[in-house]
Every structure is written in C-alpha cells, then in structure tokens.
matplotlib code that plots the C-alpha trace (Angstrom):
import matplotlib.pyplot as plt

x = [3.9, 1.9, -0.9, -3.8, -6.8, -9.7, -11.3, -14.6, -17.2, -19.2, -16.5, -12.3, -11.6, -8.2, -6.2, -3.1, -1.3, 1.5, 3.4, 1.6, -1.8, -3.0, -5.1, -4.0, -6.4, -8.9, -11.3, -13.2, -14.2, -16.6, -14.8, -14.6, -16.8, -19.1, -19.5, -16.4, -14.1, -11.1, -8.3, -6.2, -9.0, -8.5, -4.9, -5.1, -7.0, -4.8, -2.1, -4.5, -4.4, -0.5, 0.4, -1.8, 0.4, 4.1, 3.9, 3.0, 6.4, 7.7, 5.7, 7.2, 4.5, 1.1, -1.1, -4.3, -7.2, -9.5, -12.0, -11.4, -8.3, -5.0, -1.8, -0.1, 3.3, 2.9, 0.6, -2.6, -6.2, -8.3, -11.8, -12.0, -15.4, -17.5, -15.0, -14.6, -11.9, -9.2, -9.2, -6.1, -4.7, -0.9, -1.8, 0.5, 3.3, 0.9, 0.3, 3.8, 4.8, 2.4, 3.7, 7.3, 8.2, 7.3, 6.4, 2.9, 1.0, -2.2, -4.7, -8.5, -10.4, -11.4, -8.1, -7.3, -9.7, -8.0, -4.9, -6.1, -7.5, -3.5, -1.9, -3.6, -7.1, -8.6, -6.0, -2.8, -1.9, -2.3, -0.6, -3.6, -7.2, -10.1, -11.7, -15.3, -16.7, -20.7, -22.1, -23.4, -21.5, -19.0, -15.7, -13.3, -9.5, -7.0, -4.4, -1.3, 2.1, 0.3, -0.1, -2.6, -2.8, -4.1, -3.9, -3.0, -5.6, -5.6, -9.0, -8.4, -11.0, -13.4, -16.0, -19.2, -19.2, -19.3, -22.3, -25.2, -28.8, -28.4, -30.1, -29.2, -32.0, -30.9, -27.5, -29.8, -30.8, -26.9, -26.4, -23.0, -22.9, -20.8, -23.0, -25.5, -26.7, -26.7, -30.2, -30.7, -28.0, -29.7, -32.8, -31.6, -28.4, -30.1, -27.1, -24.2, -23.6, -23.3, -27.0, -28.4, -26.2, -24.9, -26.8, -27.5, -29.3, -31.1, -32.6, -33.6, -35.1, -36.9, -38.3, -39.4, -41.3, -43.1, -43.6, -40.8, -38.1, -35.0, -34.0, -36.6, -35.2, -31.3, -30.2, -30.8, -34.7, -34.9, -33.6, -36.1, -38.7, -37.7, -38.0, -41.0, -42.2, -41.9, -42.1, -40.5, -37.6, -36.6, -36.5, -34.4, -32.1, -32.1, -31.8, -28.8, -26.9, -27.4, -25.7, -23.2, -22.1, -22.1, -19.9, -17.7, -17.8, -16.4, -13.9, -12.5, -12.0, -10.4, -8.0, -7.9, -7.5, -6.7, -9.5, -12.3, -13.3, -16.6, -16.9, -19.3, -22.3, -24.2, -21.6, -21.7, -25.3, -24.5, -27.4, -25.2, -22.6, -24.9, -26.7, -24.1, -22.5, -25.9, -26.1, -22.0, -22.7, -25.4, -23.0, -19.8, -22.2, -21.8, -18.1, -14.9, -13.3, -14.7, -14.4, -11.5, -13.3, -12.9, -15.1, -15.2, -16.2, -12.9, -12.2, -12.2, -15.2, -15.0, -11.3, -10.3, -9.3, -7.2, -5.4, -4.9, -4.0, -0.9, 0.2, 0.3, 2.6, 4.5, 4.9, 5.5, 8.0, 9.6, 9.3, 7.7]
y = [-41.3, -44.1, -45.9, -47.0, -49.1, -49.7, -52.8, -53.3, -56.2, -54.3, -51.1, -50.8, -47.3, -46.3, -42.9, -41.8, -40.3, -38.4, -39.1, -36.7, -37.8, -35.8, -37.3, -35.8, -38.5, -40.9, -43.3, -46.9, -49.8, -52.7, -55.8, -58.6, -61.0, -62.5, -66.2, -67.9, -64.8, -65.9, -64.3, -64.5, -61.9, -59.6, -59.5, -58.5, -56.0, -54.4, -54.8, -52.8, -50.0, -50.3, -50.1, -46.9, -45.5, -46.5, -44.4, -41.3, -41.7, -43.5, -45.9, -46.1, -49.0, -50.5, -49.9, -51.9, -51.8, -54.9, -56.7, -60.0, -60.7, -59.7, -60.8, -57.7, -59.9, -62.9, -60.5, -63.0, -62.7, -64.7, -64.9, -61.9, -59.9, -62.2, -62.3, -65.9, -66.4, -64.3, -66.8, -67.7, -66.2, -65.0, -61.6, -59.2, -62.1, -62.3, -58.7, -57.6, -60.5, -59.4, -55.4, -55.3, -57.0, -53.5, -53.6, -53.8, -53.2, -54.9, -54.1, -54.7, -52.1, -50.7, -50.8, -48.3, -46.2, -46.0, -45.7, -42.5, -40.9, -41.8, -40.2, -37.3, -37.5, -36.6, -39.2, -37.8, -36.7, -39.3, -42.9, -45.2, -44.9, -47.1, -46.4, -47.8, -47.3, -48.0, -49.8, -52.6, -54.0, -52.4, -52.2, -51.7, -51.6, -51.0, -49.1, -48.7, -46.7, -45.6, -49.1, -51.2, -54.1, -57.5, -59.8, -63.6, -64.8, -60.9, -60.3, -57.4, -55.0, -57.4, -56.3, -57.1, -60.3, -59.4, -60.5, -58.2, -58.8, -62.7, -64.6, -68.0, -69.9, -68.3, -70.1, -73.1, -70.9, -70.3, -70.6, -70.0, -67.1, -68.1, -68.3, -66.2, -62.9, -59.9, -60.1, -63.3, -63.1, -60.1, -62.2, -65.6, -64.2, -61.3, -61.7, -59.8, -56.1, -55.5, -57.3, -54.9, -51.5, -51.3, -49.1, -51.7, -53.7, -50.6, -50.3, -53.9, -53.8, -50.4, -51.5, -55.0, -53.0, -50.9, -53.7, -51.9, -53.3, -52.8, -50.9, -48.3, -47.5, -45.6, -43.5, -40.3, -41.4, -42.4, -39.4, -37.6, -39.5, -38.9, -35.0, -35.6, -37.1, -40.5, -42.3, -45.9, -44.1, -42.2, -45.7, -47.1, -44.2, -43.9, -47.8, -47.5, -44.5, -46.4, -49.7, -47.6, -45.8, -49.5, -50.6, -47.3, -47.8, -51.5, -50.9, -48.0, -49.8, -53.2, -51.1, -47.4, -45.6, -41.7, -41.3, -43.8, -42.6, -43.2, -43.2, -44.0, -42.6, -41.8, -40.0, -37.3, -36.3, -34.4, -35.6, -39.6, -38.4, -36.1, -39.2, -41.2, -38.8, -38.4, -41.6, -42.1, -38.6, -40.8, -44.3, -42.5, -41.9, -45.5, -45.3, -42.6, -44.8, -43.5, -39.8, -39.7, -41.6, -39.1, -40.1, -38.1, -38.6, -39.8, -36.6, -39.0, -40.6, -41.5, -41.1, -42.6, -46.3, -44.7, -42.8, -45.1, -47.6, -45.1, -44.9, -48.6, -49.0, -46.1, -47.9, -51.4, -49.9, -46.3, -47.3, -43.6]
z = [-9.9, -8.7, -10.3, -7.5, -7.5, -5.6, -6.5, -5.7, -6.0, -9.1, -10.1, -10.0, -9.6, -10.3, -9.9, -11.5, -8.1, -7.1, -3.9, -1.4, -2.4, -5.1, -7.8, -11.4, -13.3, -12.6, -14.0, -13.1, -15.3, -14.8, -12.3, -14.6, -12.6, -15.2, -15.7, -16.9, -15.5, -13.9, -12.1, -15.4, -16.8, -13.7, -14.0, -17.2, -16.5, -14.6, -17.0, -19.5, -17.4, -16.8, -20.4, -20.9, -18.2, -18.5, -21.9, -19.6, -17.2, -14.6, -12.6, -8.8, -7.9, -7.9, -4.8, -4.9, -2.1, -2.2, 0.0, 1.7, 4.2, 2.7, 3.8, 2.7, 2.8, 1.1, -1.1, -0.8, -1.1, 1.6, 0.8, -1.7, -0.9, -3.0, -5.9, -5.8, -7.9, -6.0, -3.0, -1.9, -4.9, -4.9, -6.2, -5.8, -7.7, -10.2, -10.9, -10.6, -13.0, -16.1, -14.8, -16.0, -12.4, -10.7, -7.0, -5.7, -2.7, -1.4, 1.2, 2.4, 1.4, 4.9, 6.1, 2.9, 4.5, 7.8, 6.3, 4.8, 7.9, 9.6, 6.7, 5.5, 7.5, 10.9, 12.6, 11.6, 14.4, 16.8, 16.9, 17.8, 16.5, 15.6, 12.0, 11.5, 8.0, 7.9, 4.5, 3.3, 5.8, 8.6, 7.9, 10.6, 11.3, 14.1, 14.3, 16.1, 16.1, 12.7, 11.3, 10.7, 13.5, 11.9, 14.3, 14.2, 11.7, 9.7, 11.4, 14.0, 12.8, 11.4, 13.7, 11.4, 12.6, 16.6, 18.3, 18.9, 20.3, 20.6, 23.1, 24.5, 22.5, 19.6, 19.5, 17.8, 14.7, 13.5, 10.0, 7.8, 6.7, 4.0, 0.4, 1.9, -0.3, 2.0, 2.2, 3.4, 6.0, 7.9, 7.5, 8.7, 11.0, 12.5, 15.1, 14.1, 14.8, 10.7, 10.5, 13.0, 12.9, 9.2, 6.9, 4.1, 7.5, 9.2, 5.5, 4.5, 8.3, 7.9, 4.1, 5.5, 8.6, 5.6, 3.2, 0.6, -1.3, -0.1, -2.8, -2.1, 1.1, 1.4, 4.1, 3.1, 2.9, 6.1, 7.7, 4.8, 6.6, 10.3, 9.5, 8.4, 12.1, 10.5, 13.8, 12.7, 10.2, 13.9, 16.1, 13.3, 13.9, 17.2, 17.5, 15.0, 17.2, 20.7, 18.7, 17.4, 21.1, 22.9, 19.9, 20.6, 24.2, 23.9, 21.4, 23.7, 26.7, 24.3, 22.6, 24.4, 21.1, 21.0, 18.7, 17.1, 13.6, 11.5, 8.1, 5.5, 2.8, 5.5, 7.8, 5.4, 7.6, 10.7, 12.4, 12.3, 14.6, 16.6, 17.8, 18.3, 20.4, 22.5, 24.1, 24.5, 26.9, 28.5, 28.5, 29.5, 33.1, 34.0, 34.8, 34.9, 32.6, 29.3, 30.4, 27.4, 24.9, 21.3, 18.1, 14.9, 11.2, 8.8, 6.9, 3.5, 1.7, -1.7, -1.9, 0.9, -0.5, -3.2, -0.6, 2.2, -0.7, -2.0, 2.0, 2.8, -0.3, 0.9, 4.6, 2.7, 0.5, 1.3, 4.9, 6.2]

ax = plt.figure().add_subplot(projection="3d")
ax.plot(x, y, z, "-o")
ax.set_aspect("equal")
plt.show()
C-alpha cells in the first residue's frame, strides 16, 4: 500500500492506494499556509497522516504531487505554486527523514496528471503525448517513451507562460509576473496564452466585459449563458477554442505527439472539445502536415494527481 498526496495551494488531498491505482480511503485537510507557517509545519503534517497509517500495514512509499518545478531527483521544490516557504526546499529528505526514512516521490502537479493519462488513462497506449490541463492557469507536460520530459531548466510543458496576442509596442508594458495575484496578472500581462486561453482568464475577461466579479462568473455559466443566445459568453468560447487549436497545432508540429490530451473542470462539457476540434478541421487545411494531429479529453479529473503521483513513484522506484 501506498500513501499519496496532492497538495494544493488551499487543500492536500491524500488517498490510501494500492499498487494498481485503486483508492480504498481518502480524505484532505486544510494546507498549512497561514501567517507564521513554515515548512517545519508542513512536514509535519505529513508525518500526522503517516502515523495514522503505519498502524494500518505496511507503507511501500510516499508519493506526493505539488505545484512549482520539481526536481524529482534531488527531491526539490522550485518556486512552490504560491507556497512560499517550500522554495528551494529539500523536500523529499525532509519528509522521508520525519517518515521512518521511507522513500518518497515528488512531482508538479500537472505532470501527475499526465502521468495518469500514460498509466491508466486515454494515453496508455501510446509512447509520446502532450497533456494540457485548463484552470486557473494551464498546466502542461511532455511526454516521451512514457516519461515525463523536463527539459534543461524542468520547464518543458510550462506553456502558460508562451506568448499570445502580443504586439511589438507591447514589449514596453512587461511586468514580472512574479508577486502578482492572478487577477492582476491577466489584467497587467494580458500576453501569455494562460492570461487569454485559461478558464480562470476567459472568466475574469467575460465578468470584466459585464461589469461582474469574477467570482460570479465559472465555466459552466458561461456555457449556461451561450445556450441562452448570450452573444459575448459565445465569442469568449469560440475565442477560447480557436486559441486552444493554434496552441494544438504548434505543439504538434514541436514535439509530433501520438496524441495531445486536455483536461480540466471544464473538459467535462462536450461542447469544449467539440470546438476545439472545429477550427483544428479548419487549421489542419493550411498544410498536409497536420493531417495526423489526435486530441482527446484525459480520461482522469479529480483523481488524476493522486494517480499519476502513485505511477511516477512507481517509475522512480519499481522502475516499470
């Protein structure tokens, strides 16, 4: 048995998990991020929940899924997702240490959920596939020969940040994006593809066109609205779906996957992949090059980081 986390900038879910997958218990607590919390405080944490466990049986390992860049070697944590204090943080020594010395895993979060799409999902059959998961943000990972590619710096995948809809002028306005709430970031850095094509943006930008709060406007209510004939909830969708294709488009001729994924709250609505699929039909026109280009929704939602978390330990460790 395995004991598995995914931690998350507000919640840590964790699972109790057998070695194919299944999930016999599970549970979440608050992430200890108030003022004055330290990494000490997380760790022990953790440990809480690996005490309550050892008394149940053997515990082969720890697998954890977590924002920020992870060097899945060394087992540290760059940047952390907004969870200050696990920057450059030795983790996976430190969790291991107050865990009876048992082995742990780490891995970014939306790496987890590509993982679980190779292992168990609607990528298990090929070698090489692009997963895109649509948020707050966009998560995104590449993998090859079954395994995650990370690149030099760890940042293969980390397409949020690409550039989208910038003009030459615009290079002037650039900002940091470091320290910047979510919100202000679409606002002030409205160049990224996560600022124009991730569902947290496409909602601040619908809200902001109807003089709403951002929190009164989620995905399902804009596609409640575009039934309705609401004509600026359908240009935010459609805008969304034709960034989404180009995004596909480019990623297939980089990296040639067998299969680009999607994933996501808001893949769950058939109408997402219905109109991403309709302008790649009208893209794939420009050239015979994307006549093979394949893109589904991942298989695994709210899951998914708990599984693809259990099968990068099992590729760290039991070497499948």
């Amino acid at each position: 048995m395995y004991l598995v986390f995914d931690v998350g900038g507000t919640t840590i879910k964790y699972a109790w998990m057998n070695g194919e997958g299944g999930i016999e218990e599970k549970d979440k607590f608050a992430t200890p991020i108030q003022e004055g919390k330290t990494i000490d405080d997380f760790v022990e944490e953790i440990g809480k929940i690996y005490d309550c466990y050892k008394k149940k049986g053997e515990i082969q390992g720890i697998a954890m899924g977590l924002p920020g860049q992870v060097d899945v070697v060394k087992g540290v944590v760059y940047g952390g997702g907004g969870i200050r204090y696990m920057h450059n943080v030795s983790l996976m020594e430190r969790i291991s240490s107050r865990c009876d010395g048992i082995s742990v895993s780490l891995e970014n979060d939306g790496k987890c959920a590509a993982l679980a799409e190779v292992w168990l999902g609607n990528a298990k059959d090929v070698k090489d596939a692009y997963v895109l998961v649509f948020g707050t943000g966009i998560g995104g990972a590449m993998v090859k020969d079954r395994r995650i590619h990370r690149g030099k710096h760890l940042l293969a995948g980390e397409i949020s940040f690409m550039f989208e809809n910038m003009k030459r002028q615009d290079i002037s306005n650039i900002q940091q994006m470091e320290g910047l709430s979510v919100t202000d970031a679409i606002e002030k850095m409205p160049y990224t593809w996560s600022a124009v094509t991730a569902t947290g943006s496409v909602c601040h930008n619908l809200a902001r066109k109807k003089g709403l709060l951002s929190t009164e406007v989620t995905g399902e209510k804009i596609y409640q609205w575009a039934r309705q004939g609401d004509k600026e909830a359908e240009n935010a969708l459609e805008d969304m779906y034709f960034s989404i294709a180009k995004g596909c488009c480019n990623l297939y001729v980089a990296f040639d996957p067998e299969v680009i994924l999607i994933g996501g709250g808001i893949s769950a609505e058939p109408a997402f992949l219905e109109g991403i699929q309709r302008y790649v039909d009208q893209l794939k026109k420009i050239s015979l090059v994307y006549d093979e280009i394949k893109i589904d929704v991942c298989k695994f939602r709210n899951d998914s980081n708990l599984l693809g978390a259990l099968y990068h330990f099992k590729q760290m460790y039991e070497e499948v």
